[in-house]
C-alpha positions as CSV (number, residue, x, y, z in Angstrom):
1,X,0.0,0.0,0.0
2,X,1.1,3.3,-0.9
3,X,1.9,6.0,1.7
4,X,-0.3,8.7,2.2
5,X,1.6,11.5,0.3
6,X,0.1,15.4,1.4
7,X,-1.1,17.8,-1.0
8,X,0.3,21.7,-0.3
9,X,-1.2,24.3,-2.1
10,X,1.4,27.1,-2.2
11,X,0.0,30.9,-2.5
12,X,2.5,33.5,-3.5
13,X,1.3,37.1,-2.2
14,X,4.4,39.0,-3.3
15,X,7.5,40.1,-1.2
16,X,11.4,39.3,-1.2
17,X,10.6,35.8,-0.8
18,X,9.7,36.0,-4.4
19,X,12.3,38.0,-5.9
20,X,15.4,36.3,-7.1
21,X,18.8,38.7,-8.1
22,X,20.0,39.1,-11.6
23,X,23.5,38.9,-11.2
24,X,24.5,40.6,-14.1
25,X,22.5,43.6,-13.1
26,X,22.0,43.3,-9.7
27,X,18.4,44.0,-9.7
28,X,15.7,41.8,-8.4
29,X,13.3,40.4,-10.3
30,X,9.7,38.0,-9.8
31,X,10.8,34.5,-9.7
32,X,8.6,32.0,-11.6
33,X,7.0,29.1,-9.2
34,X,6.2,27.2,-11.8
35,X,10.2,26.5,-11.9
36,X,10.3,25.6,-7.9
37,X,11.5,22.4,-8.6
38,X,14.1,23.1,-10.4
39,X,15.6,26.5,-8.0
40,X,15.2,24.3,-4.9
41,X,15.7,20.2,-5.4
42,X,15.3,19.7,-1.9
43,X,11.5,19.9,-2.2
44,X,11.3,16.7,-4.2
45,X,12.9,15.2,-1.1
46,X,9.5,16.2,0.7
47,X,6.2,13.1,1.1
48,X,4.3,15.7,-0.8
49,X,2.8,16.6,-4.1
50,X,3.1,21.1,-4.1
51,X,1.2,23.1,-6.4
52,X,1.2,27.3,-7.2
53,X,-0.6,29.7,-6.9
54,X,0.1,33.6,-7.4
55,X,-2.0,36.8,-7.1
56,X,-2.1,38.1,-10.5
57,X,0.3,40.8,-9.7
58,X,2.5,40.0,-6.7
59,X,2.5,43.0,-4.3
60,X,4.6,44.5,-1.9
61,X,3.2,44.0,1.4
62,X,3.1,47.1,2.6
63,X,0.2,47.6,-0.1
64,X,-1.4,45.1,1.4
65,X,-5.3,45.5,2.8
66,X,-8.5,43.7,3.8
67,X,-9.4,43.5,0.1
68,X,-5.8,41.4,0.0
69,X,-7.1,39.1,2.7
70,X,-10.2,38.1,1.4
71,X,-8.3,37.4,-1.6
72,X,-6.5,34.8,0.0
73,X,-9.4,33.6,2.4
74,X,-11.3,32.7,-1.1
75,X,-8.1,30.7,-2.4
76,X,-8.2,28.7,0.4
77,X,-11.9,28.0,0.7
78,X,-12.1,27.4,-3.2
79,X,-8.9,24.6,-2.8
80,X,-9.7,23.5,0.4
81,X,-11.0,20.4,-0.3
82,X,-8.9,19.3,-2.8
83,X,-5.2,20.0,-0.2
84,X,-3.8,18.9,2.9
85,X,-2.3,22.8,4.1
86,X,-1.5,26.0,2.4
87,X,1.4,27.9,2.9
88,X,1.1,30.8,2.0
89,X,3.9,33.6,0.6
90,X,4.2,36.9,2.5
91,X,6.0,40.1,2.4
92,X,7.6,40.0,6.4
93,X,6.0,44.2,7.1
94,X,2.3,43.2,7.9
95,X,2.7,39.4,7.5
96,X,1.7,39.1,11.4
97,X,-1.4,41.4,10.1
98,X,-2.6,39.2,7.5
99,X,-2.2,36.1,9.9
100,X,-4.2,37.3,12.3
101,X,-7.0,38.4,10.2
102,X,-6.6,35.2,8.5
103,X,-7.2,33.2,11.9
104,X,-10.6,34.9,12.4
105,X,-11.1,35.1,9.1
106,X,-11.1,31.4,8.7
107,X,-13.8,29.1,11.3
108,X,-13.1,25.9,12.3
109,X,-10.2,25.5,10.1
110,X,-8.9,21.8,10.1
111,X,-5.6,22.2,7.9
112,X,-2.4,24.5,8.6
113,X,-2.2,27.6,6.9
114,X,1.0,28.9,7.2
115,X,2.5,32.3,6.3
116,X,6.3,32.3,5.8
117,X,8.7,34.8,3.6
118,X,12.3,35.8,4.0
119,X,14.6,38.3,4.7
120,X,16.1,37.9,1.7
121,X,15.7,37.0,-2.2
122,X,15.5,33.6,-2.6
123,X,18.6,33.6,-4.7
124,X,20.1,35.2,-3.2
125,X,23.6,33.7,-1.4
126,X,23.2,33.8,2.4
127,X,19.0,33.7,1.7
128,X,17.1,32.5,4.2
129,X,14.1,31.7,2.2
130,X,15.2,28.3,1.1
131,X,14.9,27.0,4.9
132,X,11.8,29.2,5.9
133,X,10.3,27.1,2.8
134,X,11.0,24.4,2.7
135,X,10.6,23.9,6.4
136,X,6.6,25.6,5.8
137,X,5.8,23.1,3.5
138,X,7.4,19.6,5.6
139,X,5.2,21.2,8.5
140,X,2.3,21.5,6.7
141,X,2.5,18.2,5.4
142,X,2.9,16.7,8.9
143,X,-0.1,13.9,9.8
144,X,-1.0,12.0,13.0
145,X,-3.6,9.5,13.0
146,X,-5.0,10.6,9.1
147,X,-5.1,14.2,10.0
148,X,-2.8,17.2,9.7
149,X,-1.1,18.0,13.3
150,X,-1.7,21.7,12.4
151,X,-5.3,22.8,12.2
152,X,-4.7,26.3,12.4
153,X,-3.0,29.4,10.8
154,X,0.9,30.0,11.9
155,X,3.8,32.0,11.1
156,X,7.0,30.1,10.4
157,X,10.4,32.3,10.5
158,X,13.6,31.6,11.0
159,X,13.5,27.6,12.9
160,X,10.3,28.5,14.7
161,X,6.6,27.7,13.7
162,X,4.4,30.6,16.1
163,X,0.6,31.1,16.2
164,X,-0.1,33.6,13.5
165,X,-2.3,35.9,15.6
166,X,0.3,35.9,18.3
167,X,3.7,37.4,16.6
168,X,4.8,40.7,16.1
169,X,8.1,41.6,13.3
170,X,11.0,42.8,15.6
171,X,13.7,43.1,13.2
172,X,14.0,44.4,9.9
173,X,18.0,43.4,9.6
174,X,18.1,39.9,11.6
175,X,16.8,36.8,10.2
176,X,14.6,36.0,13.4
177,X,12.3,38.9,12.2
178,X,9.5,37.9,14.4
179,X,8.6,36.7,18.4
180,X,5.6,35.5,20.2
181,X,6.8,36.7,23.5
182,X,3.3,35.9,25.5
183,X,3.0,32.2,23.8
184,X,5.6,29.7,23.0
185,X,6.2,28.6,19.8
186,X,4.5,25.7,18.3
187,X,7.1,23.9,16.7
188,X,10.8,24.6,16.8
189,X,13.1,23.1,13.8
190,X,16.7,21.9,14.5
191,X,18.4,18.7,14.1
192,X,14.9,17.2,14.5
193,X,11.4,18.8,14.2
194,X,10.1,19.3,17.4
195,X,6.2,19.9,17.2
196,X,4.6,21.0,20.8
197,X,1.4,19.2,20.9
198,X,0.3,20.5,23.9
199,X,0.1,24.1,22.6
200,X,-2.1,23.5,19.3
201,X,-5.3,24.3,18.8
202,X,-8.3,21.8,17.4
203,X,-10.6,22.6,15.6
204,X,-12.9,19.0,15.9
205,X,-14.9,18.4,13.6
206,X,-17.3,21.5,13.1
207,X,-17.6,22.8,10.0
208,X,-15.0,25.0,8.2
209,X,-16.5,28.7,7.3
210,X,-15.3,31.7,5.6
211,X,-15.9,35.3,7.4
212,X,-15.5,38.1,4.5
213,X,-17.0,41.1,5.9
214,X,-14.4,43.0,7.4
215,X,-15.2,46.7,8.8
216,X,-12.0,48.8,9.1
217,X,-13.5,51.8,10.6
218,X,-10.7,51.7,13.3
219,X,-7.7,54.2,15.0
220,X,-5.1,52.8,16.6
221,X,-3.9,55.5,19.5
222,X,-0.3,55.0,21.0
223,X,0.5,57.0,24.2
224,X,3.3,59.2,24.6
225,X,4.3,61.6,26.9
226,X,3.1,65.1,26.3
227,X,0.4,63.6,23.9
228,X,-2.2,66.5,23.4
229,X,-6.3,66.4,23.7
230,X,-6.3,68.1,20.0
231,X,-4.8,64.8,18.5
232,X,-6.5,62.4,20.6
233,X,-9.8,64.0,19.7
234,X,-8.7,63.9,16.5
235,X,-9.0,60.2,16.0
236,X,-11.2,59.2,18.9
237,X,-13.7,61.2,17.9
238,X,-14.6,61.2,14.3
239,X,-18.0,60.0,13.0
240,X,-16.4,57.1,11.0
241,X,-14.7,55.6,13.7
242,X,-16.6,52.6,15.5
243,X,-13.3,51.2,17.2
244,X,-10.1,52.6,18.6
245,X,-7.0,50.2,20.0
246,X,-5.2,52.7,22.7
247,X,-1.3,51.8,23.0
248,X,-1.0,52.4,26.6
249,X,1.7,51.8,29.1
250,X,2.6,49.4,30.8
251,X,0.4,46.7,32.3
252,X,-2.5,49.2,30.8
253,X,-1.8,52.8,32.3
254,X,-2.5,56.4,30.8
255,X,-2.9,59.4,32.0
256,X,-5.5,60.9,34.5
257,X,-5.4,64.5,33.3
258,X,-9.0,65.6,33.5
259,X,-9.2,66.0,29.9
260,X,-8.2,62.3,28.7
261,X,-10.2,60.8,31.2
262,X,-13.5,63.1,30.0
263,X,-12.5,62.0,26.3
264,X,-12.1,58.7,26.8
265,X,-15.8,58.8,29.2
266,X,-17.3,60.4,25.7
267,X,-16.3,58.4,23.4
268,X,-17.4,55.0,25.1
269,X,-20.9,57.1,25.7
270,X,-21.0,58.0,22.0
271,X,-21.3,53.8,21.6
272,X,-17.4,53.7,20.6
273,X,-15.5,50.9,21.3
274,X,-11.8,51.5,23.2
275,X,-9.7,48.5,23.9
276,X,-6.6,48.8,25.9
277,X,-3.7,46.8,24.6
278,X,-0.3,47.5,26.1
279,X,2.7,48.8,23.9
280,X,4.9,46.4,25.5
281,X,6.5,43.8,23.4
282,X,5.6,41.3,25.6
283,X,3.4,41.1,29.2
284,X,-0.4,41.5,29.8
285,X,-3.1,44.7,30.9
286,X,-4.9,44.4,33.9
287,X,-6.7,46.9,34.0
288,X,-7.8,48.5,37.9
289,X,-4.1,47.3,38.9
290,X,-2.9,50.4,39.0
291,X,-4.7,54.3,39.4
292,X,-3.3,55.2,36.2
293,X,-5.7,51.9,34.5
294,X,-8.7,52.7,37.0
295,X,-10.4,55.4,35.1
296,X,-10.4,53.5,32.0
297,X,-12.0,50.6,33.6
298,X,-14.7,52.7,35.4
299,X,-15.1,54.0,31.8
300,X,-15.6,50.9,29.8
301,X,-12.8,50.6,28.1
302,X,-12.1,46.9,27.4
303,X,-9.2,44.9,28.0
304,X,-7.0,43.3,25.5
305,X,-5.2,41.4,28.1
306,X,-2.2,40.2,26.3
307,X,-3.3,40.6,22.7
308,X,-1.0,42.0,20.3
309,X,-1.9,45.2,18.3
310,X,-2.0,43.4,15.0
311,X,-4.3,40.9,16.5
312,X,-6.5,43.3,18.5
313,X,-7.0,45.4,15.0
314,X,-7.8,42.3,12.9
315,X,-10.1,40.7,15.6
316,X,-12.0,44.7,15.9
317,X,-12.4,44.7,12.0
318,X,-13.9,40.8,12.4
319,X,-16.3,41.8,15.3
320,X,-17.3,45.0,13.6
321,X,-18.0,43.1,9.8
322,X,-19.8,40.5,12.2
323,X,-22.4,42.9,13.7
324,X,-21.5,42.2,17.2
325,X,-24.0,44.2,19.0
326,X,-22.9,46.6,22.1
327,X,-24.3,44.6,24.8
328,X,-21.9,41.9,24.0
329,X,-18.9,42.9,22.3
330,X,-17.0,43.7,25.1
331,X,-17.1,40.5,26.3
332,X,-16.9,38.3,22.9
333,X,-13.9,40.6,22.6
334,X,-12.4,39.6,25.7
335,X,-13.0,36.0,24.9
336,X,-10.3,34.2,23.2
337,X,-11.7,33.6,19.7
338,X,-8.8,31.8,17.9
339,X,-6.2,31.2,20.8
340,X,-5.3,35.2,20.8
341,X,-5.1,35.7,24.0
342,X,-5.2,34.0,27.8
């Protein structure tokens, strides 16, 4: 009898990952898929059958939008059937964006969908794509028992397979670009692959759904010292904005000046919705903890716990597209959705 071998859909987005150098000229240009085979051998190596896909024009992912995301969310529903994981291609700048929107995006999802990119061309000498690859697609082709090990979307960079919706880019220069410093990796890659069991999520058996509507009529506030009511007005308080993420300090603390704490009263009264993440790399709010977090408790601002910005944006669009009413959203939001947050 034949073993089992996985099918991978690969989805190229755009970025470096993609380009390969002309050495002649030194420029970089779009590398053809098609000829993936043939620019990295190793793959054939792999129990897998890999097939492309590419957006019709590769982008830089700094263009990148929710328009961009349900682009790839329909990809994957329309091939989901017929593959065993998707990895998908992604400029490193919002890659921890897309994967977060991605994991509330996509219900129930039963098969890894992994984002990966590089730091540099894949031709280039010292590239780190080949590994960040061709580790992506042996992961996503892992099976226990007649069923992939990874049921949900990840981020694999530089040895280490994270939750998507948990990392954060930290580096432009170093090849570890990214961390998930409030959740521990889910698979590390050295001498052997070492998957941490414990730490993945399952999705059972429910059925896998698509969530398209998206609303991005969201501000993202950081704090800083000296920070003025004029600019905080500015983008608390217009009419288009349903949602604002505050960056505040700390374990959740901002200032008690009379006039942030009246602003921040009038926009939760005005049926806005404030969540408190912390600009901290890594550690949790909690909210009441401290005077400085008080106010904003006894206002209604909501806690992000120890959700990262890129996550708490995402999850705000996917609440807002969802019609979440008011007399719940605080505490769906609060709720760990897709393994987000503790």
């Amino acid at each position: 009898m034949n073993k089992y071998r996985s099918k991978i859909l690969l989805v190229y987005t755009g970025g470096t990952i993609g380009m390969i150098k002309d050495y002649e000229t030194g420029a970089l240009k779009a590398f053809n898929f098609d000829e993936l085979l043939n620019r990295i051998p190793e793959l054939s190596h792999l129990d897998c059958e890999i097939q492309t896909v590419s957006f019709e024009t590769p982008m830089d992912s700094s263009n990148m939008n929710p328009e961009h995301w349900i682009r790839i969310a329909d990809i994957i529903e329309d091939s989901y059937s017929d593959f065993d994981g998707f990895v998908v291609l992604h400029g490193s700048d919002t890659m921890s964006y897309t994967a977060s929107a991605m994991s509330f995006m996509l219900e129930n999802l039963g098969k890894p969908v992994i984002f990966t990119g590089s730091q540099l061309p894949i031709g280039d000498i010292r590239t780190d794509a080949k590994e960040n690859l061709i580790t992506s697609i042996e992961i996503a082709s892992l099976r226990k028992n007649g069923r992939p090990v990874i049921q949900e979307v990840c981020l694999y960079f530089e040895y280490k397979l994270y939750r998507g919706n948990r990392t954060t880019k930290i580096s432009a220069d170093h090849f570890q670009a990214f961390a998930s410093l409030n959740f521990p990796p889910l698979a590390e890659s050295g001498v052997h692959l070492k998957v941490n069991e414990d730490q993945l999520l399952r999705s059972g058996r429910k059925k896998f759904k698509v969530h398209r509507d998206l609303d991005p009529s969201i501000a993202l506030v950081k704090l800083f010292p000296g920070i003025n009511k004029t600019a905080v007005r500015a983008m608390v308080m217009t009419d288009d904005i349903k949602a604002v993420v505050i960056e505040t300090y700390g374990a959740g603390n901002a200032p008690t000046d009379q006039w942030f704490s009246d602003l921040v009263k009038e926009a939760v009264s005005s049926g806005k919705f404030l969540v408190n993440v912390t600009q901290c790399s890594g550690g949790s709010v909690m909210m009441g903890h401290y005077e400085t977090s008080s106010h904003l408790k006894k206002a209604g601002v909501i806690s992000g716990k120890n959700i990262t910005t890129e996550a708490a944006l995402t999850k705000l669009m996917y609440l807002l597209g969802s019609g979440v009413g008011p007399k719940v959203f605080r505490t769906i939001f609060e709720t760990s959705l897709r393994g987000e947050m503790d």
